[in-house]
BAVEX-71587 format. One record per atom (N, C-alpha, C, O, CB): x, y, z; residue in three letters. Coordinates in Angstrom, 3 decimals. Glycine has a CB too. Example, Ala and Ser with C-alpha at 12.3 -4.5 7.8 and 13.67 -1.06 7.14 Angstrom:
2
<<13.190,-5.690,7.800>,"ala">
<<12.300,-4.500,7.800>,"ala">
<<13.200,-3.300,7.800>,"ala">
<<14.236,-3.319,8.465>,"ala">
<<11.308,-4.473,9.046>,"ala">
<<12.850,-2.250,7.080>,"ser">
<<13.670,-1.060,7.140>,"ser">
<<12.900,0.030,7.870>,"ser">
<<13.409,1.138,8.039>,"ser">
<<14.084,-0.598,5.725>,"ser">
This chain:
111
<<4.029,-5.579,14.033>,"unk">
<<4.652,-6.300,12.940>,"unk">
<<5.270,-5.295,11.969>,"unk">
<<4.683,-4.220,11.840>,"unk">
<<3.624,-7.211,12.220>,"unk">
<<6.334,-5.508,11.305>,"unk">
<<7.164,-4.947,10.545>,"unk">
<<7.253,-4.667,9.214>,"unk">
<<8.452,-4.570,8.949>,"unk">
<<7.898,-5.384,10.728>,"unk">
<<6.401,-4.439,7.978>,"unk">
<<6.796,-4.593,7.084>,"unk">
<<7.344,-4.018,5.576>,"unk">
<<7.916,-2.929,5.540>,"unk">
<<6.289,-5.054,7.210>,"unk">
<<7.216,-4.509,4.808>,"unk">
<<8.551,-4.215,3.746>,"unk">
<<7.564,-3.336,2.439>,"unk">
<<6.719,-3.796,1.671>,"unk">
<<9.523,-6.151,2.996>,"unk">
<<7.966,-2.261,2.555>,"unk">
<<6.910,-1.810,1.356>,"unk">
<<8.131,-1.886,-0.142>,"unk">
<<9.217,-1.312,-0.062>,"unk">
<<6.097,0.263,1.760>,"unk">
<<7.790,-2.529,-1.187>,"unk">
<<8.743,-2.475,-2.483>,"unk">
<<7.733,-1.743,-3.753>,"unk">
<<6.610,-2.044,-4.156>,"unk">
<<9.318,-4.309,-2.971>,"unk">
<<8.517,-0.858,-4.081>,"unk">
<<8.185,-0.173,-5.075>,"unk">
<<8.789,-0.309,-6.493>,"unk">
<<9.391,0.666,-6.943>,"unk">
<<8.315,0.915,-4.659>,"unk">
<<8.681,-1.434,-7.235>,"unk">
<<9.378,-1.303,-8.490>,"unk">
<<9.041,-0.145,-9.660>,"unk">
<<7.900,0.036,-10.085>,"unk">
<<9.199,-2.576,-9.068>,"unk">
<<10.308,0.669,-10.147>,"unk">
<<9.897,1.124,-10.917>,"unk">
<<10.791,1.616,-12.180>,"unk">
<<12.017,1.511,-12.149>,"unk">
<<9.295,1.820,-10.317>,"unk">
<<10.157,2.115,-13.200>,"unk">
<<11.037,2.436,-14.624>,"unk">
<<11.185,3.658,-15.186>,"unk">
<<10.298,3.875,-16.011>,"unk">
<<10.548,1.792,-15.729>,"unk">
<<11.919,4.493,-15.065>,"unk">
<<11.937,5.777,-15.534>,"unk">
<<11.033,6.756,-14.856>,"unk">
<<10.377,7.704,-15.286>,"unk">
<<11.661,5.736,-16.853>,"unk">
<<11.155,6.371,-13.970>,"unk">
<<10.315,7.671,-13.233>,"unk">
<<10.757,8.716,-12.278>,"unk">
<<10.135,9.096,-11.286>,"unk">
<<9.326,7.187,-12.484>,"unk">
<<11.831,9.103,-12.672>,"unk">
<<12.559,9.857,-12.165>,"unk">
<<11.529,11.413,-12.153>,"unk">
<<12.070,12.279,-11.466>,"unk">
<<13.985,9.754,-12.996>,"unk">
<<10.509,11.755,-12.636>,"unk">
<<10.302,12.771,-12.835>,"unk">
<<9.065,12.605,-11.774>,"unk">
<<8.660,13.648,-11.259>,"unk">
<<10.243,13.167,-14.276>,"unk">
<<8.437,11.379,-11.409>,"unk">
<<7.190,11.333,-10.219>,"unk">
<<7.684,11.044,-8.816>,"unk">
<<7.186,11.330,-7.727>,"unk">
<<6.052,10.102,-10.524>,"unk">
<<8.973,10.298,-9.184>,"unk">
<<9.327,9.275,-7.446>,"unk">
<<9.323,9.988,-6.362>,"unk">
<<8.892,9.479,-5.327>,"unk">
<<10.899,8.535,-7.189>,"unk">
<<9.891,11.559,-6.376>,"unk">
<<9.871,12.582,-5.135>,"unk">
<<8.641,12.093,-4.902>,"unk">
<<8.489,11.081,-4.218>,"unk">
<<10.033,14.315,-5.295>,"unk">
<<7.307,12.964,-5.615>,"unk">
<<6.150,13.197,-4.851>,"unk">
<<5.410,11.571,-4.281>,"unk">
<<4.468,11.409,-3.505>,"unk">
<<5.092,14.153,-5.921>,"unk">
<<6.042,10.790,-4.823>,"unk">
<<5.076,9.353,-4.896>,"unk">
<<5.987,9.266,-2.952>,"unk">
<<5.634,9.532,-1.803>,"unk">
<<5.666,7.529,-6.800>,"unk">
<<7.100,8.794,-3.563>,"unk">
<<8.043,8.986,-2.092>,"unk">
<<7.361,9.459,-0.784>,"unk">
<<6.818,8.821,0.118>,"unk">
<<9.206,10.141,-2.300>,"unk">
<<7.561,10.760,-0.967>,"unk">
<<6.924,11.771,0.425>,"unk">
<<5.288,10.993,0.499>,"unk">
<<4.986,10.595,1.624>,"unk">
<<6.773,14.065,-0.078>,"unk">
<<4.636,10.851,-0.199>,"unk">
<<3.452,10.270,-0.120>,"unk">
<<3.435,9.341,0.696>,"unk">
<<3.007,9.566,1.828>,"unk">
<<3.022,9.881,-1.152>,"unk">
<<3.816,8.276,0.400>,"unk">
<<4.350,6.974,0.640>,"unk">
<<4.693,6.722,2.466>,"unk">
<<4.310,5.931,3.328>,"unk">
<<5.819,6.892,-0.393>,"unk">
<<5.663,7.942,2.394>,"unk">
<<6.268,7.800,3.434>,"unk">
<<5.258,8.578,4.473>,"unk">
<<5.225,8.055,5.587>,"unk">
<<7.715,8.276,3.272>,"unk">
<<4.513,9.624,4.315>,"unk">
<<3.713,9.855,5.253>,"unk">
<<2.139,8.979,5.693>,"unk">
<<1.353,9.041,6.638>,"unk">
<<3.571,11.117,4.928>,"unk">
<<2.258,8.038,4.199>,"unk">
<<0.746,7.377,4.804>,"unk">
<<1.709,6.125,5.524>,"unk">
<<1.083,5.451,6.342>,"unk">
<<-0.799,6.705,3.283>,"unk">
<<2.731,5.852,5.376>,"unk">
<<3.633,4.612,6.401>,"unk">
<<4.047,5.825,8.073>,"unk">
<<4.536,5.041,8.886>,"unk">
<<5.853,3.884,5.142>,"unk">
<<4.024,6.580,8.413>,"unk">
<<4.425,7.130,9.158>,"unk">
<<3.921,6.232,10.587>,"unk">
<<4.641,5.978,11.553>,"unk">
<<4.077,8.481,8.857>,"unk">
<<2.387,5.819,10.391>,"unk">
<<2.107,5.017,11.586>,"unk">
<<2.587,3.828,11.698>,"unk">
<<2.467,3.318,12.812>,"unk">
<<0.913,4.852,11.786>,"unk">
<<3.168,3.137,10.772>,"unk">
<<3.302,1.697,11.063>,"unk">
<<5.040,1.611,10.598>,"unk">
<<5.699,2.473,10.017>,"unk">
<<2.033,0.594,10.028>,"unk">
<<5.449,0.320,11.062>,"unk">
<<6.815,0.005,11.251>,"unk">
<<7.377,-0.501,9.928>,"unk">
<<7.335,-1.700,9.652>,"unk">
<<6.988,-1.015,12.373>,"unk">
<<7.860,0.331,9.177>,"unk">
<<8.162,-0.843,8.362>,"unk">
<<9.713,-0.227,7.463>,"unk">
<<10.581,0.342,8.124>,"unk">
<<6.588,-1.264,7.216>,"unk">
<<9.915,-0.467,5.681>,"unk">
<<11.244,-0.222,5.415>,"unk">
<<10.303,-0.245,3.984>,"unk">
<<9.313,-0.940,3.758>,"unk">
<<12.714,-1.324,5.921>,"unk">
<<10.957,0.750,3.112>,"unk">
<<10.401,1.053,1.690>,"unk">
<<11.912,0.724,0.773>,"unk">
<<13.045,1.030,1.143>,"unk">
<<9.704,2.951,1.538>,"unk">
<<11.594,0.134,-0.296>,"unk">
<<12.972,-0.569,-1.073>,"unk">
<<12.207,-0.314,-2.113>,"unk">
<<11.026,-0.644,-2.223>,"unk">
<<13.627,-2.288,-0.843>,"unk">
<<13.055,0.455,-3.133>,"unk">
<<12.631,0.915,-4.534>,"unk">
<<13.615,0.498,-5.341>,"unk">
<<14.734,1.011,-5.358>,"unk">
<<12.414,2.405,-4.733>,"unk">
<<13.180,-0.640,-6.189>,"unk">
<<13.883,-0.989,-6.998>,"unk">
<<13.536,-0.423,-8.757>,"unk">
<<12.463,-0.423,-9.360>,"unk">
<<13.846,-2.378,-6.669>,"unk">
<<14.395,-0.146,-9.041>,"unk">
<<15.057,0.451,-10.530>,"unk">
<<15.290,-0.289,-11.765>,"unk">
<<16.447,-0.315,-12.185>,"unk">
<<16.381,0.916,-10.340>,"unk">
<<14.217,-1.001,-12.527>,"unk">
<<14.562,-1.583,-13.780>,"unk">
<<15.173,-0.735,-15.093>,"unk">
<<15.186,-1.173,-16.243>,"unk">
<<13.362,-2.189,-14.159>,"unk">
<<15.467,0.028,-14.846>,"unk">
<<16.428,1.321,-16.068>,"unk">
<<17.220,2.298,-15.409>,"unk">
<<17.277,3.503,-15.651>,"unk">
<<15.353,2.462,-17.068>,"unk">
<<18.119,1.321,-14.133>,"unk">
<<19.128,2.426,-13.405>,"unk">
<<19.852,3.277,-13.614>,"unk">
<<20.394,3.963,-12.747>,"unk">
<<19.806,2.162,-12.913>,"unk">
<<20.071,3.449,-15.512>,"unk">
<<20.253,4.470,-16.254>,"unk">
<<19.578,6.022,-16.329>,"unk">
<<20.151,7.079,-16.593>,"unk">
<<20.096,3.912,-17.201>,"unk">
<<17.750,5.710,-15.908>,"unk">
<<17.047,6.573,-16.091>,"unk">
<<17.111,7.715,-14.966>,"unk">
<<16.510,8.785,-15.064>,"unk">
<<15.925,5.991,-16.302>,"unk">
<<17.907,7.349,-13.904>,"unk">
<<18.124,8.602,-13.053>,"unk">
<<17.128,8.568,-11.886>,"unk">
<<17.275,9.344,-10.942>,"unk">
<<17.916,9.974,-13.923>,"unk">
<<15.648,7.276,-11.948>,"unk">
<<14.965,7.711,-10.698>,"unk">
<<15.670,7.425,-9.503>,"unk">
<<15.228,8.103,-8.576>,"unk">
<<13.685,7.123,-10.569>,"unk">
<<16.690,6.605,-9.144>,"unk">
<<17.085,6.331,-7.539>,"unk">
<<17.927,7.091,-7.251>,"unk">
<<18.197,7.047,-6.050>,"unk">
<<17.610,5.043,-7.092>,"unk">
<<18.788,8.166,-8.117>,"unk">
<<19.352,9.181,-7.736>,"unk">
<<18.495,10.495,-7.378>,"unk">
<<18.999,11.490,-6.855>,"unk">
<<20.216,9.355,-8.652>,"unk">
<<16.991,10.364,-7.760>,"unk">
<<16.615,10.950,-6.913>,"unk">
<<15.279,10.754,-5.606>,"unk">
<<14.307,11.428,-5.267>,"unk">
<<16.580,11.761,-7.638>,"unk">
<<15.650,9.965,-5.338>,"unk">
<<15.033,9.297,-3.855>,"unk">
<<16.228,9.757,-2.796>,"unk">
<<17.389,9.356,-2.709>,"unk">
<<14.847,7.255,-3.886>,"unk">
<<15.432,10.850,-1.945>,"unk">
<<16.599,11.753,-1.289>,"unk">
<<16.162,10.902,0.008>,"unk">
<<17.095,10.707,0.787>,"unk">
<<16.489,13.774,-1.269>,"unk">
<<15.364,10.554,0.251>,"unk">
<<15.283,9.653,2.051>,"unk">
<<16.282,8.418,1.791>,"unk">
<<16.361,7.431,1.060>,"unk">
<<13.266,8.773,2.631>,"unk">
<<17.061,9.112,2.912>,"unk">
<<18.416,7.941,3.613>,"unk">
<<17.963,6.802,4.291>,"unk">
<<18.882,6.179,4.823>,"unk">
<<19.429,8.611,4.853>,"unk">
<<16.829,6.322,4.447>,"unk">
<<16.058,5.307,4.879>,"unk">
<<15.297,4.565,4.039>,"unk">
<<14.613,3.592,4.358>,"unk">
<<15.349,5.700,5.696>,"unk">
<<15.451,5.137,2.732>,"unk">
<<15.063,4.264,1.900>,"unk">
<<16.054,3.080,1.029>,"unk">
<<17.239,3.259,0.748>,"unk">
<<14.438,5.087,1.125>,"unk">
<<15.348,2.009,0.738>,"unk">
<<16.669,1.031,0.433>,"unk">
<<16.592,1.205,-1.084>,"unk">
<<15.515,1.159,-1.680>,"unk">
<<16.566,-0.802,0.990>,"unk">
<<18.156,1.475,-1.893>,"unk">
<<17.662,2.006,-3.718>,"unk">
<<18.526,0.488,-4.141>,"unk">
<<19.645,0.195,-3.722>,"unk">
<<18.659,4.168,-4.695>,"unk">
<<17.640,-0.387,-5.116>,"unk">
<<18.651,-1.669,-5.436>,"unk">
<<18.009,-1.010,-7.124>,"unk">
<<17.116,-0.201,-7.379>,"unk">
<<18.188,-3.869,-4.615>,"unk">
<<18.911,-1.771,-7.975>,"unk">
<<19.455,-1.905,-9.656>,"unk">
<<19.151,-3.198,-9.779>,"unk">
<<19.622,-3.999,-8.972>,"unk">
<<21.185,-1.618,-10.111>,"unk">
<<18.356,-3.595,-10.759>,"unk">
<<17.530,-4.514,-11.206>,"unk">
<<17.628,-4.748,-12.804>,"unk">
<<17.932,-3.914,-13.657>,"unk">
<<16.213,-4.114,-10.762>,"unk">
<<17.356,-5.835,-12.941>,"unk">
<<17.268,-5.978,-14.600>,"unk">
<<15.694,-5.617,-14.843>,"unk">
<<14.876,-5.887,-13.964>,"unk">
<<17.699,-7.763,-15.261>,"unk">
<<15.277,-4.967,-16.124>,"unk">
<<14.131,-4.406,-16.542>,"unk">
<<13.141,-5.995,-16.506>,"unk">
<<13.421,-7.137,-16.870>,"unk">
<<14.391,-3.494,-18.182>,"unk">
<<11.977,-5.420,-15.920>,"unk">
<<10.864,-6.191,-16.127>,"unk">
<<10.595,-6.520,-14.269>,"unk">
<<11.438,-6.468,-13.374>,"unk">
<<11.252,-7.689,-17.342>,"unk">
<<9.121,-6.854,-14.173>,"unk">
<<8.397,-6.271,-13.067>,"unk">
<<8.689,-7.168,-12.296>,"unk">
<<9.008,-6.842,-11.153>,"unk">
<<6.989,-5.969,-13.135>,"unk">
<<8.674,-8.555,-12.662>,"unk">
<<8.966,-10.019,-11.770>,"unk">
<<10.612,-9.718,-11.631>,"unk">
<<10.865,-9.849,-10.433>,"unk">
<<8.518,-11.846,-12.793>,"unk">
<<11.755,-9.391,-12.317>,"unk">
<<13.021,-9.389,-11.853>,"unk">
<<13.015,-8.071,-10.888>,"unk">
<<13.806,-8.106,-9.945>,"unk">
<<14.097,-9.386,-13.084>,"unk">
<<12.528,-7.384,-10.977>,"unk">
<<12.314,-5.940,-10.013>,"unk">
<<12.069,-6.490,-8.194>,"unk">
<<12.607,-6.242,-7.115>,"unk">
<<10.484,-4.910,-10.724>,"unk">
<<10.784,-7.464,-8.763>,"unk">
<<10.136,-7.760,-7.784>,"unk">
<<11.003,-8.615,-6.974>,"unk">
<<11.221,-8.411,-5.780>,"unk">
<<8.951,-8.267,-8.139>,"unk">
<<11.638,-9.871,-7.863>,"unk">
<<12.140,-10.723,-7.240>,"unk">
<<13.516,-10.072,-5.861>,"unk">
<<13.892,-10.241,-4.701>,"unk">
<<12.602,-11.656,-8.506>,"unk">
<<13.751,-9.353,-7.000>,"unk">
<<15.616,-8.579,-6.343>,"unk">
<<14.524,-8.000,-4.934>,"unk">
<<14.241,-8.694,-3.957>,"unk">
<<16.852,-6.503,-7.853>,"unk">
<<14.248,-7.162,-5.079>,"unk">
<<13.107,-6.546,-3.918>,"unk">
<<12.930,-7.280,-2.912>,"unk">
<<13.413,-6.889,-1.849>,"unk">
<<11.697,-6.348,-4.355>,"unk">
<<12.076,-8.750,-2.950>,"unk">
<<12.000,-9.784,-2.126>,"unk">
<<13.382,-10.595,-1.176>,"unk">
<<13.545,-10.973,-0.016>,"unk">
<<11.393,-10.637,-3.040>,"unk">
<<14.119,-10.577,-2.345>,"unk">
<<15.536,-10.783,-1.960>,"unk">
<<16.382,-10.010,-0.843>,"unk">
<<17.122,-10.468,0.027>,"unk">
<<16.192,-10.587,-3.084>,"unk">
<<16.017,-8.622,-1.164>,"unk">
<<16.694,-7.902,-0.203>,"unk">
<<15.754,-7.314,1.182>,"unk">
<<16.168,-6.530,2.035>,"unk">
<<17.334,-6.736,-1.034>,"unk">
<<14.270,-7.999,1.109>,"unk">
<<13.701,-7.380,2.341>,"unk">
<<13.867,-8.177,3.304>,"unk">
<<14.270,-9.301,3.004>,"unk">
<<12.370,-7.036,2.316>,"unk">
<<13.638,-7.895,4.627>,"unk">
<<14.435,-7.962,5.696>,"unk">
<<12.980,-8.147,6.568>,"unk">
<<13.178,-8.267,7.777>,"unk">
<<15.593,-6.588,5.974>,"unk">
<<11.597,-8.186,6.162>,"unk">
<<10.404,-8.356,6.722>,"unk">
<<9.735,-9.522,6.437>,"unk">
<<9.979,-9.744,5.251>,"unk">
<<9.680,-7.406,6.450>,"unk">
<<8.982,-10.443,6.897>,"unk">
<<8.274,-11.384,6.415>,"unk">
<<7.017,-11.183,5.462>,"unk">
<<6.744,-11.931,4.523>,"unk">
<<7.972,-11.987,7.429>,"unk">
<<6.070,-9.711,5.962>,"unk">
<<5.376,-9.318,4.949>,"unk">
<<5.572,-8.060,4.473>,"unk">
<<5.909,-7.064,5.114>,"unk">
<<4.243,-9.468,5.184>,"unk">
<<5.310,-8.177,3.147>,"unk">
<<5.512,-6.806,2.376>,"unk">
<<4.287,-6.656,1.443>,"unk">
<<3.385,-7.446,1.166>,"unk">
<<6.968,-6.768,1.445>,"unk">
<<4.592,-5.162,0.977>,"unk">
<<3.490,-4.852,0.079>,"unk">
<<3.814,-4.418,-0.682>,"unk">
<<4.810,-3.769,-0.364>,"unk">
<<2.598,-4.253,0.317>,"unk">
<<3.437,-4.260,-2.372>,"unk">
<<4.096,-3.456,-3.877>,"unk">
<<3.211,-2.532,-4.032>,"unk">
<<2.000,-2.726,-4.134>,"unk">
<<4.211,-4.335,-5.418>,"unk">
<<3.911,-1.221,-4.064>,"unk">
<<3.586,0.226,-4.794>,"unk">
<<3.371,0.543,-6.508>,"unk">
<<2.262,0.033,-6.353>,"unk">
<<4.827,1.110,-4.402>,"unk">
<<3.390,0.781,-7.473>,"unk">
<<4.006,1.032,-8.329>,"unk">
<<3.216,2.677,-8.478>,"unk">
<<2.057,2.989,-8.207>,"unk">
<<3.983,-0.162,-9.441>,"unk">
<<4.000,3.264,-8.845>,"unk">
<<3.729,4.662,-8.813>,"unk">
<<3.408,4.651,-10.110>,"unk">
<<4.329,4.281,-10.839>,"unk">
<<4.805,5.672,-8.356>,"unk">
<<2.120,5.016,-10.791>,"unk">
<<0.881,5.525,-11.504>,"unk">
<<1.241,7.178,-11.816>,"unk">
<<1.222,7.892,-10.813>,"unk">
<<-0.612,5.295,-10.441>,"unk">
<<1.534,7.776,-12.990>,"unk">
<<1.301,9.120,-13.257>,"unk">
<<0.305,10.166,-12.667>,"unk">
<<0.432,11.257,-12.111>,"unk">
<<1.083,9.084,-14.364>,"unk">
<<-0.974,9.190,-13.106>,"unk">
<<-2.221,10.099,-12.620>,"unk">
<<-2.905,9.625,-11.040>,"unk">
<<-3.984,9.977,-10.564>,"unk">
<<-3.531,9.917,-13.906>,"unk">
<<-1.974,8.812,-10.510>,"unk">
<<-2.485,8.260,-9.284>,"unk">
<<-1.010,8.186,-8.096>,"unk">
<<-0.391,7.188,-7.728>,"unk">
<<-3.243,6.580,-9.725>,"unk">
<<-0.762,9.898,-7.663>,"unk">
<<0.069,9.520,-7.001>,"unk">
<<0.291,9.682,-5.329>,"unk">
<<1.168,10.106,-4.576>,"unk">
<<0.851,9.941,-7.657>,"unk">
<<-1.347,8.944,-5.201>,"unk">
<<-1.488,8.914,-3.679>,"unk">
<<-1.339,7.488,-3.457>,"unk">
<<-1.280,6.643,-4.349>,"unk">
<<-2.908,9.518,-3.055>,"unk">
<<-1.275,7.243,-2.008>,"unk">
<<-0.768,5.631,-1.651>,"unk">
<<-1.832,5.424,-0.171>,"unk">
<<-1.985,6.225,0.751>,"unk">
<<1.441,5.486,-1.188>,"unk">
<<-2.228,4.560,-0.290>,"unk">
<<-3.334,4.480,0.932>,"unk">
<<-3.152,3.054,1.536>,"unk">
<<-3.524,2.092,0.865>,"unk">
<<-5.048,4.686,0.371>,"unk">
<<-2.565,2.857,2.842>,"unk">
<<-2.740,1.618,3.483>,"unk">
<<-3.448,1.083,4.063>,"unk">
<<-4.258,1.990,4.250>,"unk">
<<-2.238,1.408,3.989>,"unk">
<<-4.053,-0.190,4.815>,"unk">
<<-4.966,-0.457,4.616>,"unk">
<<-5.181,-0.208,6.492>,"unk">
<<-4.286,-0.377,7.321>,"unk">
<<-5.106,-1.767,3.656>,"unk">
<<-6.585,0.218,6.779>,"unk">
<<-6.819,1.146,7.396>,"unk">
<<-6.669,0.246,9.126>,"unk">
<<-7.644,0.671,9.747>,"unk">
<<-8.291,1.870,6.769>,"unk">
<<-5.953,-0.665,9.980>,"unk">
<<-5.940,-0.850,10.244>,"unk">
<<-4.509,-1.810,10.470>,"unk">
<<-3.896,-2.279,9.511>,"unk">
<<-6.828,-0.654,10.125>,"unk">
<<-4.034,-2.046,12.117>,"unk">
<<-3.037,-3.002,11.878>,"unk">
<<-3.388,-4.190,11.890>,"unk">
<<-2.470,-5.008,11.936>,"unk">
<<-2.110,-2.945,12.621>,"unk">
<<-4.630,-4.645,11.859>,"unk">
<<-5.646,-5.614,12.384>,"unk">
<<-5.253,-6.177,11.372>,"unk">
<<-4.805,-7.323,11.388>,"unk">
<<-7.180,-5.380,12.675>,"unk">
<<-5.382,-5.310,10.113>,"unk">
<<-5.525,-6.453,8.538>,"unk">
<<-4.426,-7.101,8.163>,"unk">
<<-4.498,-8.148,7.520>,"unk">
<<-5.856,-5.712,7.059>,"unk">
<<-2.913,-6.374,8.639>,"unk">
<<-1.927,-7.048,8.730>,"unk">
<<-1.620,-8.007,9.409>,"unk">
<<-0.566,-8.559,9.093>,"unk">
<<-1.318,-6.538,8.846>,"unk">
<<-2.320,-8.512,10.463>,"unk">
<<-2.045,-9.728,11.508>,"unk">
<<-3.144,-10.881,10.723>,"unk">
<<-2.777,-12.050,10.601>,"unk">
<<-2.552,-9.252,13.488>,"unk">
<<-4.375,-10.473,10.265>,"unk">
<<-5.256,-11.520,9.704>,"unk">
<<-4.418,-11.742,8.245>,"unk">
<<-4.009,-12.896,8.108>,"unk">
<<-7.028,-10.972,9.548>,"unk">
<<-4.161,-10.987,7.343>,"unk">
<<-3.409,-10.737,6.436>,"unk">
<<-2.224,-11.707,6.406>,"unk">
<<-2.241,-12.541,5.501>,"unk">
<<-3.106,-9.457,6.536>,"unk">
<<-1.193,-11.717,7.270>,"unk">
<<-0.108,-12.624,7.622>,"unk">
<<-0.330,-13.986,7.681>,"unk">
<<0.136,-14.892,6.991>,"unk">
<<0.380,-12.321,8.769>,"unk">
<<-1.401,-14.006,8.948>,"unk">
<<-2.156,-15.416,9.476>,"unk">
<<-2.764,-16.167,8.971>,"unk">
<<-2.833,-17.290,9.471>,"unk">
<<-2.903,-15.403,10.217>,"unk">
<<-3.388,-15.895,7.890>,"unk">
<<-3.999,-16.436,7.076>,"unk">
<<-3.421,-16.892,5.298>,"unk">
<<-3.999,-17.340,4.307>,"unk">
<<-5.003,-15.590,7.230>,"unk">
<<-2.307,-16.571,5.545>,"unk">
<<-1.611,-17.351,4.241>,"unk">
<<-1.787,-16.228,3.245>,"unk">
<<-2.069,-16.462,2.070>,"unk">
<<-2.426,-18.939,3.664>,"unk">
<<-1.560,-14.585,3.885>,"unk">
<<-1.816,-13.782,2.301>,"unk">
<<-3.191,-13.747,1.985>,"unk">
<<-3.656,-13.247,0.961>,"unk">
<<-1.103,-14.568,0.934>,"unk">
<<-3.965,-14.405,3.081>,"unk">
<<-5.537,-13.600,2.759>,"unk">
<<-6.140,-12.683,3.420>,"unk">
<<-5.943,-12.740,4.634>,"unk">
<<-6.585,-14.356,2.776>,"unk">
<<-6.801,-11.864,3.059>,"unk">
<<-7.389,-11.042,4.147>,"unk">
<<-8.862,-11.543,4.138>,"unk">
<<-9.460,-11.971,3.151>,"unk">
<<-7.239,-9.368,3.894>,"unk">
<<-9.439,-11.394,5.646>,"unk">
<<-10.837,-11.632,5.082>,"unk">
<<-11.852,-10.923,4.675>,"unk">
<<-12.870,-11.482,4.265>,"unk">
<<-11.372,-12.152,5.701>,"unk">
């Protein structure tokens, strides 16, 4: 199964590299597409998100319009939200593809 990791975020042009590479190596096993959306596309973070595989959308500020545009443009049935944390910039998925099929199947629950 395929899915959509969305990362909304605001001025963080100065963490997104390391959150990024993070990101992208704990997704390395599983199939999916990372879309970082930008509520202050002024602030410079999606100019620097250097992976060409990542999807960069411009958003109006605030977490639900971030989110929504995000949802809008993923291309997976399930997805998951990042938000990159200053002092927390590791990303850990959940340790199995198992949880994504019960996860799906179950209406967004896991058990």
């Amino acid at each position: 199964m395929r899915i959509s990791v969305i990362v909304p975020v605001y001025n963080e042009a100065e963490i997104i590299r390391p959150f990024i590479a993070g990101l992208m190596k704990t997704a390395a096993g599983y199939d999916h597409e990372v879309i970082v959306v930008d509520g202050a596309p002024g602030g410079g973070t999606l100019k620097r998100v250097e992976e060409p595989e990542v999807i960069k959308i411009a958003a109006l500020r605030g977490r639900g319009n971030q989110m929504n545009e995000g949802r809008r443009r993923q291309r997976e049935k399930s997805f998951f939200s990042f938000t990159p944390i200053r002092p927390f910039l590791t990303t850990r998925f959940p340790p199995s593809r198992t949880h994504w099929r019960r996860r799906n199947s179950s209406g967004g629950r896991s058990n």
